[in-house]
C-alpha positions as CSV (number, residue, x, y, z in Angstrom):
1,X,158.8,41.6,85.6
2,X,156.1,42.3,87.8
3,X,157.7,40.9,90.8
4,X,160.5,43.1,90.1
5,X,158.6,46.7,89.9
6,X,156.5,44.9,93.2
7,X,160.1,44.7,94.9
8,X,161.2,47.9,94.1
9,X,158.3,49.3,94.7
10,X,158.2,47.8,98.5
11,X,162.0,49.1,98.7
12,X,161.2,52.4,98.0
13,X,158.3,52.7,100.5
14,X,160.3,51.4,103.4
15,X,163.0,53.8,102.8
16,X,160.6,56.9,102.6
17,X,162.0,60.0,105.0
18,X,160.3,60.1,108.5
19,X,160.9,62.0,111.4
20,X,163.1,60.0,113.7
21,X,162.3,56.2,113.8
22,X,159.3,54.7,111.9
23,X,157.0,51.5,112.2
24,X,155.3,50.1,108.9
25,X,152.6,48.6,109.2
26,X,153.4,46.1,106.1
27,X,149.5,44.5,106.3
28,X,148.4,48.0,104.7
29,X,151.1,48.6,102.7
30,X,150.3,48.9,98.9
31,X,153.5,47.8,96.2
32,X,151.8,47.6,93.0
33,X,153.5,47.4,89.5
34,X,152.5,47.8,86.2
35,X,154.2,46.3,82.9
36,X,153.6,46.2,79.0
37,X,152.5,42.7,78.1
38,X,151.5,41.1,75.5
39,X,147.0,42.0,75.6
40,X,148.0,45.1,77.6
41,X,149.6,46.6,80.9
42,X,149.7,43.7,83.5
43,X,149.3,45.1,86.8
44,X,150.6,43.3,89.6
45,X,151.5,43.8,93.6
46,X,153.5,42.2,96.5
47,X,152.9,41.8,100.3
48,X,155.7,40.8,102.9
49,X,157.5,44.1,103.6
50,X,159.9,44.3,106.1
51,X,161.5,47.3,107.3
52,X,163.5,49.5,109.3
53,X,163.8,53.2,108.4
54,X,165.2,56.3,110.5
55,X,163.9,59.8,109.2
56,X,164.2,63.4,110.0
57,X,163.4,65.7,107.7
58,X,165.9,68.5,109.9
59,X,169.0,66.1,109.4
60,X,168.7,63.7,106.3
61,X,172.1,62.6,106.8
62,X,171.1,60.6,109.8
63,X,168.1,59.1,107.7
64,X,167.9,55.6,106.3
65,X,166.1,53.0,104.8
66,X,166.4,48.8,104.8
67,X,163.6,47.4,103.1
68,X,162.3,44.2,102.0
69,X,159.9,42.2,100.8
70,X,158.5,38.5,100.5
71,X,158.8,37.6,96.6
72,X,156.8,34.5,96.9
73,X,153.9,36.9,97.6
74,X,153.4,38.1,94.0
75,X,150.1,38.5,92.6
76,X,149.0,39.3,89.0
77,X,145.7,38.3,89.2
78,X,145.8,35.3,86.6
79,X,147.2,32.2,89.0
80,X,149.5,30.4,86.3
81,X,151.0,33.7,85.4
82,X,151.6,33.8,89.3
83,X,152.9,31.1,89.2
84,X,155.2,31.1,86.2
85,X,156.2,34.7,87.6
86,X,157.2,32.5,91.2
87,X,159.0,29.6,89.5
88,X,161.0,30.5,86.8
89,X,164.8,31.0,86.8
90,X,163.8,33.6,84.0
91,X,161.5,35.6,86.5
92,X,161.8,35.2,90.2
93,X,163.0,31.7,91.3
94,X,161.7,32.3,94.3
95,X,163.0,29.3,96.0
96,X,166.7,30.6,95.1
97,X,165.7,34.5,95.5
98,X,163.3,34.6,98.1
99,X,162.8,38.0,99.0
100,X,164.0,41.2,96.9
101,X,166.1,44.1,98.7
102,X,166.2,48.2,99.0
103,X,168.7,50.0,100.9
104,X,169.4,53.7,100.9
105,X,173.1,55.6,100.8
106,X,171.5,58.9,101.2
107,X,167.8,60.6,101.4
108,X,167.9,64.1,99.6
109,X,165.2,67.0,99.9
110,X,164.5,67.8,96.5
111,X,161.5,70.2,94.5
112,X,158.6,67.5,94.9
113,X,159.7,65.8,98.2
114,X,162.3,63.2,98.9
115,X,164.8,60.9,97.1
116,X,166.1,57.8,98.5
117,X,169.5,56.6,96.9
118,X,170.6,53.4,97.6
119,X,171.1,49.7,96.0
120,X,168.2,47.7,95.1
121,X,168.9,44.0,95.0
122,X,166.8,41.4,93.2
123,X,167.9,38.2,91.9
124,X,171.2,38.7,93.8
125,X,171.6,41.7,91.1
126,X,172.3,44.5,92.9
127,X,171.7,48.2,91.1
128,X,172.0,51.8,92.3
129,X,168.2,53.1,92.0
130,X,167.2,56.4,93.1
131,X,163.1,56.6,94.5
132,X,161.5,59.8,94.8
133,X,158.5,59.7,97.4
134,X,156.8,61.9,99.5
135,X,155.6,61.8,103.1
136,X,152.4,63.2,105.4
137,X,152.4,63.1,108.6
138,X,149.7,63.7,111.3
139,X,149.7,63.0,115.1
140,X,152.1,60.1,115.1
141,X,151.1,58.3,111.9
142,X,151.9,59.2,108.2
143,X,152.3,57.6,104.8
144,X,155.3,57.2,102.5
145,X,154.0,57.5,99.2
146,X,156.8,57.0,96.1
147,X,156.9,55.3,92.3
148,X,159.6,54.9,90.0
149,X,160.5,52.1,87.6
150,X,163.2,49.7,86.5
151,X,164.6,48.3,83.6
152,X,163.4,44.5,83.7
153,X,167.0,43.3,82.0
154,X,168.8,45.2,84.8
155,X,167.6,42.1,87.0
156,X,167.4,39.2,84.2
157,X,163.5,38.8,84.4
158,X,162.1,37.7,81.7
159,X,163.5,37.2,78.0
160,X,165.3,40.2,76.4
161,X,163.3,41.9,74.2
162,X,159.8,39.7,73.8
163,X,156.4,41.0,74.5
164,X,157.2,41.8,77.6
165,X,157.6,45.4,78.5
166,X,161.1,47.2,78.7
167,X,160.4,48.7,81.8
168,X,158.2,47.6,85.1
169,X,156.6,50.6,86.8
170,X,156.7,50.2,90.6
171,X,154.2,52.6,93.3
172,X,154.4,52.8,96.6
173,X,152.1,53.5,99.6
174,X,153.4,52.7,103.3
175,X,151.8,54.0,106.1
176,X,153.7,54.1,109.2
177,X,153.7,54.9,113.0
178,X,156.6,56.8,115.1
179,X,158.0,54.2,117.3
């Protein structure tokens, strides 16, 4: 579960708006999730992001977003958790579903920001997920900043119902640098 708000979470970040092309830098990229367990929320992040995003905020319709990141690299904290989260076919499998996917249809202004629409894949299960974020810039740096959740049956992680939480909450935080 946690691997999949982490994969989400690193989806959404790579496919925040920018003006014209963007560089992550994925070593200070931040994709934490968070998830009802059984002693309390289990918090959780990933590493490995990939990406390649086009943004400008005066056309949209040219932007995009392909993200990815390493599933392998999930972290809870607790090491067997880790890697019981890694191993099984009821979590990640990550040697048959090595890295988890994000890719936008469309970026939309909206009230608070952005939106990124666009298919995130995990598990080979592939969803229509929308991520709000926002994004700063400054003299040729900025930072993507987004969170949303999923549904952890949407992707088959974990057991349905259980005392694992319903829902995995996924933040983002990319910074990046115009290329």
């Amino acid at each position: 579960m946690k691997t999949l708000l982490f994969i989400s979470l690193c989806s959404i970040l790579s496919g925040l708006p920018l003006t014209g092309n963007w560089t992550a830098d994925a070593g200070k990229a931040k994709i934490t999730f968070t998830v009802d367990g059984p002693f309390g929320d289990v918090h959780g992040s990933f590493s490995g992001l990939t990406s390649e995003f086009q943004f400008d905020e005066k056309d949209l319709a040219k932007s995009s977003i392909s993200a990815s990141i390493d599933a392998g690299t999930v972290s809870s904290g607790v090491g067997l958790r880790n890697t019981h989260l890694r191993n099984e076919e009821q979590w990640l499998n990550i040697a048959k579903y090595p890295r988890i996917h994000f890719k936008s249809t469309k970026i939309e202004k909206t009230a608070a920001g952005f939106s990124a629409s666009g298919t995130l894949t995990l598990k080979n299960i592939s969803k229509p997920i929308v991520i709000p974020f926002t994004f700063s810039s400054s003299a040729g740096s900025g930072i993507f900043k987004g969170q949303f959740s999923i549904k952890r049956e949407d992707y088959n992680l974990g057991k349905k119902g259980g005392s694992v939480g319903e829902t995995i909450q996924i933040n983002i935080e990319v910074p990046v640098k115009s290329s």
